[in-house]
N, C-alpha and C positions, 0 to 999 in steps of 0.2 A: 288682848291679842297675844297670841304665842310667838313667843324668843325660843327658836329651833336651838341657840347654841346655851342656855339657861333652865331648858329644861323645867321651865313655869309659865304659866300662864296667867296673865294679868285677871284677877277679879273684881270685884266689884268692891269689899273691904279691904281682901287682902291678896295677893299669890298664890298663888294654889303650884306647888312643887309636884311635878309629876313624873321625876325620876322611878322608874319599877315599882308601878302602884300594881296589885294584886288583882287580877283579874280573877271573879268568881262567876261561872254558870247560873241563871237565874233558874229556879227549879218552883214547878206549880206545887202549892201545896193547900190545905184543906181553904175550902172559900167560905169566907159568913158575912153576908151582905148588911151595911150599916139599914137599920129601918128608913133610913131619907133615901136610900138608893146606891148609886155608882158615879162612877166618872168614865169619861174615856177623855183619851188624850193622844193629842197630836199636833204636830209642828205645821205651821201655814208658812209654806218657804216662801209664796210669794209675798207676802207681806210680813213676813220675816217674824211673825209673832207665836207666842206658845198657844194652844186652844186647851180648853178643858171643858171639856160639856160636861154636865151634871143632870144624869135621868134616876127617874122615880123608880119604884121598884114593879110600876107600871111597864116600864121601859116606852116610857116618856117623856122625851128629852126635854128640859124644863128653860135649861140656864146657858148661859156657855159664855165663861168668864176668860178675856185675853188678856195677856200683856208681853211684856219684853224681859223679863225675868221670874223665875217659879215664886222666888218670896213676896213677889205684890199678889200675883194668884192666891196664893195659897192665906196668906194674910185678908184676902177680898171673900175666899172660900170658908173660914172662920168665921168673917162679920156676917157673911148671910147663911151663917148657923147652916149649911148645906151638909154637913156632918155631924152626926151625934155623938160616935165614938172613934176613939181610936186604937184597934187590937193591933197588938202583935203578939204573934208566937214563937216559942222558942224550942 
């Protein structure tokens, strides 16, 4: 929960300090689509939970893994190998 006069916000391991964190503009940049497909994501406010669908490159929605925080998703999205790689570019 956030403490307006502390300027952090309680997490899950640790505090997360959010005194003048740096805001940067997200900007599109070149797309290569993993061979298992894509994600889309999105927040379900009324049952307060994260969504992450997972479609083929069919764009055929295959999966759609929930929870209440990104690291069991993402950890759930790893065991069922729904990705093959991981690019970044720089």
């Amino acid at each position: 929960m956030e403490d307006k006069n502390s300027k952090k916000i309680e997490g899950t391991y640790f505090d997360i300090d959010i005194d003048k964190p740096k805001e940067v503009e997200a900007e599109r940049g070149p797309w290569v689509m993993d061979p298992n497909g894509y994600f889309l994501i999105r927040i379900d406010y009324k049952n307060q939970k994260l969504e992450v669908a997972f479609c083929n490159s069919d764009n055929k929605m295959l999966k759609i893994v929930k929870g209440d925080h990104p690291l069991p998703i993402y950890y759930t999205i790893d065991r069922l190998k729904l990705i093959s790689r991981i690019i970044c570019s720089r």
